[in-house]
SERONU-151702 format. One record per residue (C-alpha): residue number from 1; x, y, z; residue in one letter. Coordinates in nm, 3 decimals. Layout:
BEGIN
NUM / X / Y / Z / A
...
This chain:
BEGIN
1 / 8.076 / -8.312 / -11.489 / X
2 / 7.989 / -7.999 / -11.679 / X
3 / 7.829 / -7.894 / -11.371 / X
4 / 8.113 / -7.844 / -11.171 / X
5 / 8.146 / -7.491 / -11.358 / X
6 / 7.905 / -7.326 / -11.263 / X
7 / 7.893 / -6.888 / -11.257 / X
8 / 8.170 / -6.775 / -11.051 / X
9 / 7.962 / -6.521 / -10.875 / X
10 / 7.694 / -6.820 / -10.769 / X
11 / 7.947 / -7.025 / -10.614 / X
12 / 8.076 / -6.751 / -10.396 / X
13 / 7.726 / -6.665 / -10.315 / X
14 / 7.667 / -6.996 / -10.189 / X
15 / 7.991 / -7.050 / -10.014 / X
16 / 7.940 / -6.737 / -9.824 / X
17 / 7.613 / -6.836 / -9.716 / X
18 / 7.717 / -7.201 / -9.637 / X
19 / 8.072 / -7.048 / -9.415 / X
20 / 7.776 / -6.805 / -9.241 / X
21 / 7.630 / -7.091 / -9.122 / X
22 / 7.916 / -7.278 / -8.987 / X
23 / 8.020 / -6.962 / -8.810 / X
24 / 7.729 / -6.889 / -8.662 / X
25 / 7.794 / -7.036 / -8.295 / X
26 / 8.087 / -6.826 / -8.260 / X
27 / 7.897 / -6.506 / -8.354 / X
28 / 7.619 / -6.625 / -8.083 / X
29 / 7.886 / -6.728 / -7.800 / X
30 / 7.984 / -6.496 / -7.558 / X
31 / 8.205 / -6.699 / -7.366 / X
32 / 8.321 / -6.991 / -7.503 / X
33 / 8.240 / -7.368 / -7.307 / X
34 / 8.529 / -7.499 / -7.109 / X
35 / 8.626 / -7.833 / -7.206 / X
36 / 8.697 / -8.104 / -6.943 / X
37 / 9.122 / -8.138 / -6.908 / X
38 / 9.226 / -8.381 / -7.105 / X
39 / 9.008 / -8.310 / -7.401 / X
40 / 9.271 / -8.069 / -7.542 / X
41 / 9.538 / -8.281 / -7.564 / X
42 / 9.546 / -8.632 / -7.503 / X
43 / 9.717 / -8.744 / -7.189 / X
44 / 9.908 / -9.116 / -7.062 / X
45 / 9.882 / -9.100 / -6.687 / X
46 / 10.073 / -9.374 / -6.505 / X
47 / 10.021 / -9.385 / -6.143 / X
48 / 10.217 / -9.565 / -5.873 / X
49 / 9.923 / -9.626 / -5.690 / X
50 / 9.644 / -9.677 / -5.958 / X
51 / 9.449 / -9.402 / -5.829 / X
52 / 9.279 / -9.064 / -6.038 / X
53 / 9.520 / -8.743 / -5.977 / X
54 / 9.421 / -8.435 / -5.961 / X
55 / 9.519 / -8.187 / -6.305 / X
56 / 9.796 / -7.899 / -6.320 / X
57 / 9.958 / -7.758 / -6.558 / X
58 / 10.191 / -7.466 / -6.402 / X
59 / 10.561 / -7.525 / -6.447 / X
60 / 10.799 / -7.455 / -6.187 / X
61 / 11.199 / -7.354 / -6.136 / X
62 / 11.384 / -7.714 / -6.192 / X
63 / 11.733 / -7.801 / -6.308 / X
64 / 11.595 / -7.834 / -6.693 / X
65 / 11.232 / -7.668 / -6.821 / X
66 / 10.986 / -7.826 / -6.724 / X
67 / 10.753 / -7.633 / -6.934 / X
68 / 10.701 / -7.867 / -7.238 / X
69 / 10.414 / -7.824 / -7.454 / X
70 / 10.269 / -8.091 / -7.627 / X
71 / 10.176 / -7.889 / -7.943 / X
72 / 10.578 / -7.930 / -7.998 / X
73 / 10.690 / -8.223 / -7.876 / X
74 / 10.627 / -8.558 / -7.620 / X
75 / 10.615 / -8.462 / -7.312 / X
76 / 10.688 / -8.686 / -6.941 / X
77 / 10.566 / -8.524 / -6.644 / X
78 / 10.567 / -8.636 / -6.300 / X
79 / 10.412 / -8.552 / -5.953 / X
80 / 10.436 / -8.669 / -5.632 / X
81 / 10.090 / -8.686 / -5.400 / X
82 / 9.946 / -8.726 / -5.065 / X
83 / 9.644 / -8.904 / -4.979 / X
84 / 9.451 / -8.552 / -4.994 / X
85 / 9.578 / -8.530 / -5.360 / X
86 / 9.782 / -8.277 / -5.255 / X
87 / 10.140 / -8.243 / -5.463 / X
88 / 10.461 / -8.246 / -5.252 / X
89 / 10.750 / -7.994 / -5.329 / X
90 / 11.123 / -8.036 / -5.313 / X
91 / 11.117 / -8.405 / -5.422 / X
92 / 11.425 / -8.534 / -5.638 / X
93 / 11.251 / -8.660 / -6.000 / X
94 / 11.465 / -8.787 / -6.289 / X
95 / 11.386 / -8.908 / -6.597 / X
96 / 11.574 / -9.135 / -6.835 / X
97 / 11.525 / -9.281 / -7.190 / X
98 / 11.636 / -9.399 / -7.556 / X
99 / 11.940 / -9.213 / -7.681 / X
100 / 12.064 / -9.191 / -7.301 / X
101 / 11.835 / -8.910 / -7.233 / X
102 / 11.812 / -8.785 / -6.864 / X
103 / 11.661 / -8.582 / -6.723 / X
104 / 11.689 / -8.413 / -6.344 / X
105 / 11.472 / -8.163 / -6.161 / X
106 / 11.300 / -8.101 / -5.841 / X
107 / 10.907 / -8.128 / -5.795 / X
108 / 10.710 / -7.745 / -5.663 / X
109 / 10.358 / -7.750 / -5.571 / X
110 / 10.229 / -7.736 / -5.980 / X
111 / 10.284 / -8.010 / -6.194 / X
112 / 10.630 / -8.006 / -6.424 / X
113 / 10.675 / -8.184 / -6.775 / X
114 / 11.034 / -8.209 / -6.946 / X
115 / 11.058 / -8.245 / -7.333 / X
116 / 11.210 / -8.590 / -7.406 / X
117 / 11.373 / -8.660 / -7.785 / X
118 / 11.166 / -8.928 / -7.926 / X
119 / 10.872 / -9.148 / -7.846 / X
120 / 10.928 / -9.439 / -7.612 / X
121 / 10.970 / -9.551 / -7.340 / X
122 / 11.100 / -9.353 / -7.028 / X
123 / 11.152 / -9.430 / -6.670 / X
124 / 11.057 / -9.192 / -6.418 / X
125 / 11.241 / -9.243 / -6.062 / X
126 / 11.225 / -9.005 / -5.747 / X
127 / 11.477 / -8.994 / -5.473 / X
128 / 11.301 / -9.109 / -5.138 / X
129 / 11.583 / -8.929 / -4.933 / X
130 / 11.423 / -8.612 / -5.051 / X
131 / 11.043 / -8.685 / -4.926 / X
132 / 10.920 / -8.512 / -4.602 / X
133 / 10.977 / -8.730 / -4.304 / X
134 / 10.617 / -8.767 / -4.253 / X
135 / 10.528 / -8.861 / -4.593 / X
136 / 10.725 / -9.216 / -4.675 / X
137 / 10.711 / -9.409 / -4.961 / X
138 / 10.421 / -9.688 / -4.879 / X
139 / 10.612 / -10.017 / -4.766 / X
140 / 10.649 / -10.210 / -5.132 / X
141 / 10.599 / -9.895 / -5.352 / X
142 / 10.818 / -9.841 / -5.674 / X
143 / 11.037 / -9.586 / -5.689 / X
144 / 11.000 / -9.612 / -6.037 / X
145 / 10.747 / -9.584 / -6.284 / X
146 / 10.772 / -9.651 / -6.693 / X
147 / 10.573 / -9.456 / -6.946 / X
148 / 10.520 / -9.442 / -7.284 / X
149 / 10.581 / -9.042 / -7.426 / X
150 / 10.391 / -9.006 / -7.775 / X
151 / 10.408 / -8.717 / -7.999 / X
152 / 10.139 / -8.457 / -7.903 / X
153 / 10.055 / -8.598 / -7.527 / X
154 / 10.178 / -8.562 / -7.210 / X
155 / 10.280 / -8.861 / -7.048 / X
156 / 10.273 / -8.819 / -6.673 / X
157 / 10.425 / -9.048 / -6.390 / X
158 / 10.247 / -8.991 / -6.016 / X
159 / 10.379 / -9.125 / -5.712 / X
160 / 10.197 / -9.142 / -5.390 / X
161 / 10.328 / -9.099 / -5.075 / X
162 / 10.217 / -9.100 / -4.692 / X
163 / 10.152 / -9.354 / -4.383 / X
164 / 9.820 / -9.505 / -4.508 / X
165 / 9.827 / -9.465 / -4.848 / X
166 / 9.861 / -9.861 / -5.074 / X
167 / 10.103 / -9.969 / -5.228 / X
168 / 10.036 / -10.086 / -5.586 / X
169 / 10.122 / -10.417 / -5.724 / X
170 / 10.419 / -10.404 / -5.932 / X
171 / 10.196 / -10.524 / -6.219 / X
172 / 9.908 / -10.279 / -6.222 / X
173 / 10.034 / -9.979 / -6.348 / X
174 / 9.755 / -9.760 / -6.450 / X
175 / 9.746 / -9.569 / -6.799 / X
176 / 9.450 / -9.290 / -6.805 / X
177 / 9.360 / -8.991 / -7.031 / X
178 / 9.442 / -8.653 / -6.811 / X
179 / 9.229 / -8.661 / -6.476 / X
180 / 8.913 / -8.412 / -6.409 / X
181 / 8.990 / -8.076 / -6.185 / X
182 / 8.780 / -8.255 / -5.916 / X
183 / 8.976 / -8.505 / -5.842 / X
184 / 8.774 / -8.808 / -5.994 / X
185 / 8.874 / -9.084 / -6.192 / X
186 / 8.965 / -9.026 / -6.565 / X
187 / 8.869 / -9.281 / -6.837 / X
188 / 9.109 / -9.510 / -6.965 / X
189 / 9.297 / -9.377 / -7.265 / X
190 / 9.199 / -9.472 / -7.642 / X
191 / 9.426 / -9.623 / -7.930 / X
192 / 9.225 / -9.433 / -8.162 / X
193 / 9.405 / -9.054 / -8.042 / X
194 / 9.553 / -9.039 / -8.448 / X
195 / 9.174 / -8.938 / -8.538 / X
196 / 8.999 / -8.863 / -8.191 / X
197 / 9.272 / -8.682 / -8.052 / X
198 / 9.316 / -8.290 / -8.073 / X
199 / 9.554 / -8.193 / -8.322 / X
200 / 9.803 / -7.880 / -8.233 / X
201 / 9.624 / -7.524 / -8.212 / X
202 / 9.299 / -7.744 / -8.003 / X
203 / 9.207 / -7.399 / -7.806 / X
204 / 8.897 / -7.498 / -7.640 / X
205 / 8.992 / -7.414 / -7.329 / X
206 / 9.044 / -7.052 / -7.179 / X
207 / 8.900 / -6.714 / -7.294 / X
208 / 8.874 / -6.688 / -7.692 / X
209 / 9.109 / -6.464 / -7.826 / X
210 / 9.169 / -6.350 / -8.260 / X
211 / 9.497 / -6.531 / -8.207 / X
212 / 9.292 / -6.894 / -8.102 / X
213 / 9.047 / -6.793 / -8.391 / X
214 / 9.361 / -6.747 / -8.644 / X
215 / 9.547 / -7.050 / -8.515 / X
216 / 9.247 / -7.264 / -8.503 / X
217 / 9.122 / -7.119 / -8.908 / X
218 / 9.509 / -7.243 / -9.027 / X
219 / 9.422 / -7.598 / -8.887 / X
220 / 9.057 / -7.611 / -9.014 / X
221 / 9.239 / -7.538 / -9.394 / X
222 / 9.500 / -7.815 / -9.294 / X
223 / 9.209 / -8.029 / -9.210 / X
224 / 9.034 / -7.938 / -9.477 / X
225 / 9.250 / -7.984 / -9.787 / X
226 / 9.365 / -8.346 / -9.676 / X
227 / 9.021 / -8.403 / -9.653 / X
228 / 8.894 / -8.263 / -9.953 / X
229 / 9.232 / -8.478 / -10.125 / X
230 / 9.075 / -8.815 / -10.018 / X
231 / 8.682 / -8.657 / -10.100 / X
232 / 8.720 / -8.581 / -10.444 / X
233 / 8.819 / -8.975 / -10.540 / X
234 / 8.512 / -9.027 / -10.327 / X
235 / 8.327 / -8.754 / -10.560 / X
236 / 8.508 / -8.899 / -10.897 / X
237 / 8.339 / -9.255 / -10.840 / X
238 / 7.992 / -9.145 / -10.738 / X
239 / 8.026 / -8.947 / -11.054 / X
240 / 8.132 / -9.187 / -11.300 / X
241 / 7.958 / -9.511 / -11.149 / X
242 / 7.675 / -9.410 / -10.948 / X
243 / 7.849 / -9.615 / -10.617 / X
244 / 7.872 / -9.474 / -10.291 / X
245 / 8.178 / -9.661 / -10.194 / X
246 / 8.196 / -9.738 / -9.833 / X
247 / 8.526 / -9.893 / -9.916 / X
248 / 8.689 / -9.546 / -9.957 / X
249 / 8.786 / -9.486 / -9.562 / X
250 / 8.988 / -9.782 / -9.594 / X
251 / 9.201 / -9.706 / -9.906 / X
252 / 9.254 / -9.350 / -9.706 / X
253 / 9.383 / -9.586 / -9.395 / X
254 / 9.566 / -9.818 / -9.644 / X
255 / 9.793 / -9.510 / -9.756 / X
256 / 9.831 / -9.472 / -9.378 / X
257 / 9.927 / -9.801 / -9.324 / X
258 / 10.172 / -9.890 / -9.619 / X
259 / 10.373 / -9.531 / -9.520 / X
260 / 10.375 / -9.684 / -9.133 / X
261 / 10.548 / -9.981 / -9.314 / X
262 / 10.783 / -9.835 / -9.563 / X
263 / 10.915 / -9.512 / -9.377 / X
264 / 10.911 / -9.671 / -9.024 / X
265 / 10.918 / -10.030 / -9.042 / X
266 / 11.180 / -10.037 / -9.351 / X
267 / 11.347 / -9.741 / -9.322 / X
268 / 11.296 / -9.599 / -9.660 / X
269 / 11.331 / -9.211 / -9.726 / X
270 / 11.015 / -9.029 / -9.701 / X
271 / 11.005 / -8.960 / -10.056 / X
272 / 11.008 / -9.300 / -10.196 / X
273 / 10.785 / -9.445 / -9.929 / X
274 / 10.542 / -9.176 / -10.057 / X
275 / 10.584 / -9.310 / -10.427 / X
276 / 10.552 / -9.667 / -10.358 / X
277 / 10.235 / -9.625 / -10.105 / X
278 / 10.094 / -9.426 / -10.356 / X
279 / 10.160 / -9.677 / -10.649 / X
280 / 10.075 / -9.998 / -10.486 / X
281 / 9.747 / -9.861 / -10.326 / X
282 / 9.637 / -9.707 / -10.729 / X
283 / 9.687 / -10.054 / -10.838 / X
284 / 9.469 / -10.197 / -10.563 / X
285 / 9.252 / -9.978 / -10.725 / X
286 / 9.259 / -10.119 / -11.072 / X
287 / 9.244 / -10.459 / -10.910 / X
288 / 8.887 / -10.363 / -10.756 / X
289 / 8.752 / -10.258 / -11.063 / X
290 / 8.868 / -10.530 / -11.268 / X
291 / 8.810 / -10.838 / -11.017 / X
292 / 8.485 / -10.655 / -10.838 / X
293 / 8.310 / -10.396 / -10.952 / X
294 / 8.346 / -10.417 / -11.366 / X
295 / 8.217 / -10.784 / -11.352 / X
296 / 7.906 / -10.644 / -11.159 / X
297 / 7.870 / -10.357 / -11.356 / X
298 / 7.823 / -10.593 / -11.682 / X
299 / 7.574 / -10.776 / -11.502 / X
300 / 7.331 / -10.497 / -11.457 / X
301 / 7.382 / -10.520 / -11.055 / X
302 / 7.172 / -10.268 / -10.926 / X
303 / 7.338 / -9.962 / -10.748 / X
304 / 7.193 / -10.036 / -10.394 / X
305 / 7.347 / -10.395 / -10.402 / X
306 / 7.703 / -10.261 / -10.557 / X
307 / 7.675 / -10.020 / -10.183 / X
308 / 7.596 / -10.346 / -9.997 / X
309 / 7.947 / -10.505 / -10.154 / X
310 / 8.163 / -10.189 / -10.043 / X
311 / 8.005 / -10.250 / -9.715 / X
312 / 8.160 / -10.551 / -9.700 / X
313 / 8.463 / -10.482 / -9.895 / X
314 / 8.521 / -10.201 / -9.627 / X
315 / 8.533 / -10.455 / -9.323 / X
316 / 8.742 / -10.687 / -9.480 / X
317 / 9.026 / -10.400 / -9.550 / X
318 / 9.004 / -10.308 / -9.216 / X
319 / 9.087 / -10.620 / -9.088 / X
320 / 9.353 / -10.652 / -9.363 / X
321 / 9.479 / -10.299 / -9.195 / X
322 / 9.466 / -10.481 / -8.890 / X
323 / 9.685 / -10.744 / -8.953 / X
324 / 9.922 / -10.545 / -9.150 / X
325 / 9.975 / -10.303 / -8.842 / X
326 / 9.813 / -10.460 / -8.533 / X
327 / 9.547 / -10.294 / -8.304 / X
328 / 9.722 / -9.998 / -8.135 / X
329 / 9.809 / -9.695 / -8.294 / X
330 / 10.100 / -9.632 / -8.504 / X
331 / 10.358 / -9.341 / -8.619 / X
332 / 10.479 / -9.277 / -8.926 / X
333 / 10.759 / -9.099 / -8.822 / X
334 / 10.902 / -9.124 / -8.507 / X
335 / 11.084 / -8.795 / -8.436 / X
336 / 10.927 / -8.536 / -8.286 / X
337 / 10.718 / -8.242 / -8.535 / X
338 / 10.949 / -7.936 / -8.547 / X
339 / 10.719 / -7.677 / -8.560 / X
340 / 10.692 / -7.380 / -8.786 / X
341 / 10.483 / -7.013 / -8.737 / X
342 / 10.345 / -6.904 / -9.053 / X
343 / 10.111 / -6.568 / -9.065 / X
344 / 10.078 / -6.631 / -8.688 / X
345 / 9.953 / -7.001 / -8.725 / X
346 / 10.189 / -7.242 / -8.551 / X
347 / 10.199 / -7.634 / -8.652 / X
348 / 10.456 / -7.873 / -8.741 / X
349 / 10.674 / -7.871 / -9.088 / X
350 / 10.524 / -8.185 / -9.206 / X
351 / 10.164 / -8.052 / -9.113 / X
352 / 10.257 / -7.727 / -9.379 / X
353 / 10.440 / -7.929 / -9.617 / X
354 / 10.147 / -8.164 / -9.619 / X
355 / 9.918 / -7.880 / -9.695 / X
356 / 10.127 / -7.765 / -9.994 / X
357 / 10.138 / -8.081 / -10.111 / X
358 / 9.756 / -8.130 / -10.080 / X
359 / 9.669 / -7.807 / -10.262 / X
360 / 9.936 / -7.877 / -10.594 / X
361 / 9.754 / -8.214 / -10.622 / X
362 / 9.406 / -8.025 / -10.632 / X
363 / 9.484 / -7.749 / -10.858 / X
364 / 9.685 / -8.035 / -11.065 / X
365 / 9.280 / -8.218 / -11.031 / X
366 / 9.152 / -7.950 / -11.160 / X
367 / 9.305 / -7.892 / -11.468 / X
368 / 9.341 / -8.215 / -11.543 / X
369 / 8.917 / -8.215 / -11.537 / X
370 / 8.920 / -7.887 / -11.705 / X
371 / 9.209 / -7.855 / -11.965 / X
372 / 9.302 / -8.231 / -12.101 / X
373 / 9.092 / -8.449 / -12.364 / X
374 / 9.128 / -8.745 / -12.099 / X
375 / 8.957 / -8.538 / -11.783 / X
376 / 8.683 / -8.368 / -12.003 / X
377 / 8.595 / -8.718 / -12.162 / X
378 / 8.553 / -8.811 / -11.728 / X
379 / 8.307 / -8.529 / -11.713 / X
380 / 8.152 / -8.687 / -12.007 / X
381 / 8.098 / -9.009 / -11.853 / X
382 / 7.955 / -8.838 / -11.513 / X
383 / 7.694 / -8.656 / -11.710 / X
384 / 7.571 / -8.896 / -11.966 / X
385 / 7.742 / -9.272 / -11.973 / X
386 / 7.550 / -9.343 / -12.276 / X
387 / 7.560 / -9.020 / -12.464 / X
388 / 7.931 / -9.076 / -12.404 / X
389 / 7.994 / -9.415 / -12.556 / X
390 / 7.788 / -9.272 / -12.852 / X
391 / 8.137 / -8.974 / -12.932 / X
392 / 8.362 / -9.275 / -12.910 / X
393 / 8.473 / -9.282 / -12.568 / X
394 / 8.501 / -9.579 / -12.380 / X
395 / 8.334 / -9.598 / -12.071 / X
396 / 8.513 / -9.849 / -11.890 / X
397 / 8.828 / -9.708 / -11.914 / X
398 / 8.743 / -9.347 / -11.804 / X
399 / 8.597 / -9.577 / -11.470 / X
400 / 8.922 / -9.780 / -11.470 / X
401 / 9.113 / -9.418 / -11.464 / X
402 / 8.912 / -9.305 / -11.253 / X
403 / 8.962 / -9.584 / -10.995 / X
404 / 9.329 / -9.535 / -11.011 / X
405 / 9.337 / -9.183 / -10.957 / X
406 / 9.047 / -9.239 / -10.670 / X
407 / 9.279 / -9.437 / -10.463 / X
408 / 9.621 / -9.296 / -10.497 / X
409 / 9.543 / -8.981 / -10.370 / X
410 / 9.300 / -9.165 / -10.102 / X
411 / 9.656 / -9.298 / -10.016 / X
412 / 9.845 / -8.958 / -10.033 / X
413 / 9.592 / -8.832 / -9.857 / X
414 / 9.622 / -9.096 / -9.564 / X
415 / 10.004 / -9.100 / -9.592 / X
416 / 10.008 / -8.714 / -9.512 / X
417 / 9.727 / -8.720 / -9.214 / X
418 / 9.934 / -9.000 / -9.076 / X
419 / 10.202 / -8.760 / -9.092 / X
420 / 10.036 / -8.405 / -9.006 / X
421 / 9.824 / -8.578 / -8.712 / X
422 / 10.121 / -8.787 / -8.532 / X
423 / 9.951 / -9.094 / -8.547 / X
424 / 9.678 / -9.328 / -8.661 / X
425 / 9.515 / -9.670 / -8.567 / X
426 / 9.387 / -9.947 / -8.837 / X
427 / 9.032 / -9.770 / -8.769 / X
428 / 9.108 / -9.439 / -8.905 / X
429 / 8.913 / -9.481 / -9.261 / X
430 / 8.568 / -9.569 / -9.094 / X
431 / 8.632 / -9.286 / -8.866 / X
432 / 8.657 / -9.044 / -9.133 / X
433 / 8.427 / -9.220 / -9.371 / X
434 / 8.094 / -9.033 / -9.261 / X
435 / 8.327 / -8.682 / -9.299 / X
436 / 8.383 / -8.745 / -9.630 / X
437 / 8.060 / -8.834 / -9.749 / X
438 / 7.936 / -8.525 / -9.532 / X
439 / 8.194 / -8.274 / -9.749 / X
440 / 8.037 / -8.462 / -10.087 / X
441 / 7.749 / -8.377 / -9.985 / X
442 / 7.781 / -8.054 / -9.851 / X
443 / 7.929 / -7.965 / -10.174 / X
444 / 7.724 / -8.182 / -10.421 / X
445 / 7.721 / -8.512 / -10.476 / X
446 / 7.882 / -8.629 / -10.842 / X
447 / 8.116 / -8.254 / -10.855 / X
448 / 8.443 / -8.262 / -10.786 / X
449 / 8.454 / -7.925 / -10.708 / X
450 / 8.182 / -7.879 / -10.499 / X
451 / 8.405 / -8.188 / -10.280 / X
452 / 8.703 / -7.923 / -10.201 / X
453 / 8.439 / -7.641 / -10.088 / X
454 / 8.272 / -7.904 / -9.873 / X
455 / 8.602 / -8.073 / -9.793 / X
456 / 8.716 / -7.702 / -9.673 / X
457 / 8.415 / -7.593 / -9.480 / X
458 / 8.403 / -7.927 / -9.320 / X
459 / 8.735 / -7.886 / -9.167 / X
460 / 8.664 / -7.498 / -9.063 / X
461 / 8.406 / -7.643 / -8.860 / X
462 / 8.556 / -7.897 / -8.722 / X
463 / 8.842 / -7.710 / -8.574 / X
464 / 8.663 / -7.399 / -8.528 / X
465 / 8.427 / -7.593 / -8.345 / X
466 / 8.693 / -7.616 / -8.074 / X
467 / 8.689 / -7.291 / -7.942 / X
468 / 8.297 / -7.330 / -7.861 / X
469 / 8.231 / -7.744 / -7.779 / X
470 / 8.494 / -7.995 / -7.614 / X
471 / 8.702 / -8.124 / -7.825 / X
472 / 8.565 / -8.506 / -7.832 / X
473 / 8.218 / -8.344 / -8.007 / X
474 / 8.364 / -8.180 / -8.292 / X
475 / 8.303 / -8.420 / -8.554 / X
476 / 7.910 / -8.402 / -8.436 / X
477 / 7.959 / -8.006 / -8.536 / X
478 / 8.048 / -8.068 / -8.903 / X
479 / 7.745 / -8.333 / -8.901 / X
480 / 7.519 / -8.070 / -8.770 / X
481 / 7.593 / -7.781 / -9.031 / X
482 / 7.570 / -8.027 / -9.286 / X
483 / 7.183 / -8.061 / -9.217 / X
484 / 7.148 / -7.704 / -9.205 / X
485 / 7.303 / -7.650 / -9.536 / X
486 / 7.106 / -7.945 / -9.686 / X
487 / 6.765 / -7.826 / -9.546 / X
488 / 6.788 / -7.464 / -9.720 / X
489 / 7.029 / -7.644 / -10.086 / X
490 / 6.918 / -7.997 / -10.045 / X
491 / 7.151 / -8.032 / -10.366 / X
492 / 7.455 / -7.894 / -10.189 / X
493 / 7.663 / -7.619 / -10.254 / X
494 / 7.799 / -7.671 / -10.647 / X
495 / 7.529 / -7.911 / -10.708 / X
496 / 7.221 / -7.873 / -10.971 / X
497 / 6.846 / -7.939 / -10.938 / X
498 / 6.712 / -8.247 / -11.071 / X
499 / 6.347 / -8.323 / -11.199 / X
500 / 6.208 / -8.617 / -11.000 / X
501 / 5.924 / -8.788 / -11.178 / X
């Protein structure tokens, strides 16, 4: 890897030009697209009679605020309608939950949310004495409705009300993402909201404003260094082996997973749920190499069929993901973020000690390429296998290091998203997969270095991409400056020319 060095004043050239590039629709954008509701922050809607309610988001005078934001904390809301979708003031609504949380306040014509303590389960109950005479409960209808509040979404309870309107079967209770301004029906709600979901700072809706530029550049660097941890293990192996392991999404979820299951599921402190995630994911790494990929590598196997094998080493890990923490999605920890304002960018303390984390282990990377016998003789093996063996070092253990290293900080990497993001589903390393081999890409395929400048633009774009697109699309933006970048450096940012023929 003697490439990754290459004159400081070149890489700044090109990382200039490459950030020009991905900033280039906000430059062009007078006024920025308004995303759909819902696409901002995911939503649980639970309706009393099953049926698409119109949006709000005003808050109103009530006995407790009832102007929770999501960005902070899990929110319950409640409304009560009519069979024009209008809401109904002056109705009685109280909410109660884990830790003997409740909850009273009185519905106005906007919707209301209360902050609730932890995730869970919460009932939502109105007070029929307090509807208008003309607009009774449906004979059969609950008074009571049960949601789910999550960390970062709004979980909202409607009631409907009047002569006509149906009354729902006690067993079809409805959960939907937030509902369209026109009324219409919203689509059902994914498990998948730790990766597809918005993270705090989304700002694509309303006006753009510095302050939405700021807060959205704070979580494109967030974004971007846990990335770039998980894409330079990605970059390390390419380097050293010539494999593009489609395998490496999973050991990112696996990290995920194994914190879900030490810190929540056992209790340990965060700390030494961190250490043993981290230590029994690097030795599934040395098991891979030893059982898998060494015993190929002696046999010659050629580099396209060693791809086909991660392929299928990838599915099987996700359904070993599955089975560890089922199909829905999953919390690391279960308290609510506290958040924190730094330099004007608001997002939770685990989301900024995350980041700090994230950088030490980079700049501790680096050096260790840079400054030590052992990362020099990796570089070694990157640039010339053979040529290596020939000074005395051995191969196979610079790959066997390398393997280690590539999936323990896959596994930080996923333990800390897990925790910055709120929460994650057994599918979260094939989502991210194609995002990491875009930021090796972007910043050259075999340098570790050029991985943390693609790592970082990657996640600019991503979130920046918010104040321009809806939300659900942003991944397609990174994608998209990726081939833009490619067709003017088709060897990426850090990377080198090579003769063909």
């Amino acid at each position: 890897m003697t490439s990754d060095r290459p004159h400081l004043a070149s890489v700044l050239r090109r990382t200039a030009a490459a950030l020009a590039i991905a900033l280039a629709p906000l430059a062009l954008t007078a006024a920025p697209a308004t995303a759909a509701p819902g696409t901002a922050t995911p939503v649980s809607t639970s309706t009393a009679a099953g049926a698409a309610t119109p949006a709000g988001t005003t808050t109103g005078t009530a006995d407790v605020p009832t102007d929770c934001s999501p960005e902070e904390s899990a929110c319950v809301a409640a409304f009560v309608l009519t069979e024009e979708n209008d809401r109904i003031p002056d109705v009685a609504v109280t909410i109660t939950g884990p830790e003997d949380f409740s909850a009273t306040f009185t519905t106005t014509a906007d919707m209301q949310s209360v902050a609730v303590p932890v995730v869970g389960q919460y009932t939502v109950a109105i007070d029929p004495a307090t509807l208008p005479a003309d607009q009774p409960l449906p004979e059969g209808a609950a008074t009571e409705i049960e949601v789910t509040a999550q960390t970062g979404a709004t979980a909202r309870a409607a009631f409907r009300v009047g002569a006509d309107a149906a009354a729902p079967a006690p067993t079809q209770e409805e959960t939907t993402s937030a509902p369209a301004d026109d009324g219409g029906e919203a689509p059902a709600e994914s498990d998948g909201e730790g990766v597809g979901a918005a993270p705090e700072g989304d700002a694509s809706q309303g006006a753009l404003t510095w302050a939405q530029v700021w807060q959205q550049f704070g979580s494109g660097i967030r974004f971007g260094l846990l990335l770039a941890l998980a894409s330079i293990g990605l970059n390390l192996i390419f380097g050293t082996t010539g494999l593009s392991n489609f395998a490496h999404g999973e050991q990112f979820a696996l990290g995920a997973a194994f914190g879900f299951i030490t810190i929540n599921q056992m209790g340990m402190p965060v700390w030494l749920g961190a250490i043993l995630t981290i230590a029994v994911c690097a030795l599934t790494g040395l098991a891979q190499d030893a059982g898998v990929w060494r015993p190929l590598r002696r046999k010659g196997t050629p580099v396209m069929q060693l791809m086909i094998v991660s392929i299928g080493l990838s599915i099987a890990l996700q359904y070993v993901i599955q089975l560890l923490i089922g199909g829905g999605s999953e919390r690391i920890l279960s308290n609510n973020p506290r958040p924190l304002n730094i330099a004007g960018i608001t997002l939770s303390t685990a989301s900024w000690l995350s980041m700090v984390v994230a950088l030490v282990c980079l700049v501790g990377i680096a050096w260790f390429l840079t400054r030590t016998r052992l990362g020099r003789a990796t570089r070694a093996v990157s640039d010339n296998p053979a040529l290596a063996a020939t000074t005395g070092i051995d191969p196979d253990k610079i790959v066997r290091i390398v393997w280690i290293m590539a999936t323990g900080f896959a596994a930080l990497a996923g333990l800390m998203w897990g925790i910055s993001f709120g929460s994650f589903n057994w599918q979260l390393g094939v989502q991210l997969l194609l995002l990491m081999f875009a930021a090796v890409t972007l910043g050259g395929l075999g340098t570790a270095f050029g991985a943390l400048v693609g790592s970082i633009l990657i996640g600019l774009v991503v979130e920046l991409s918010n104040l321009v697109i809806q939300s659900d699309l942003r991944y397609a933006s990174a994608l998209v400056i990726l081939i833009l970048v490619l067709l003017i450096r088709p060897q990426g940012i850090l990377g080198r020319r090579e003769r063909i023929g």
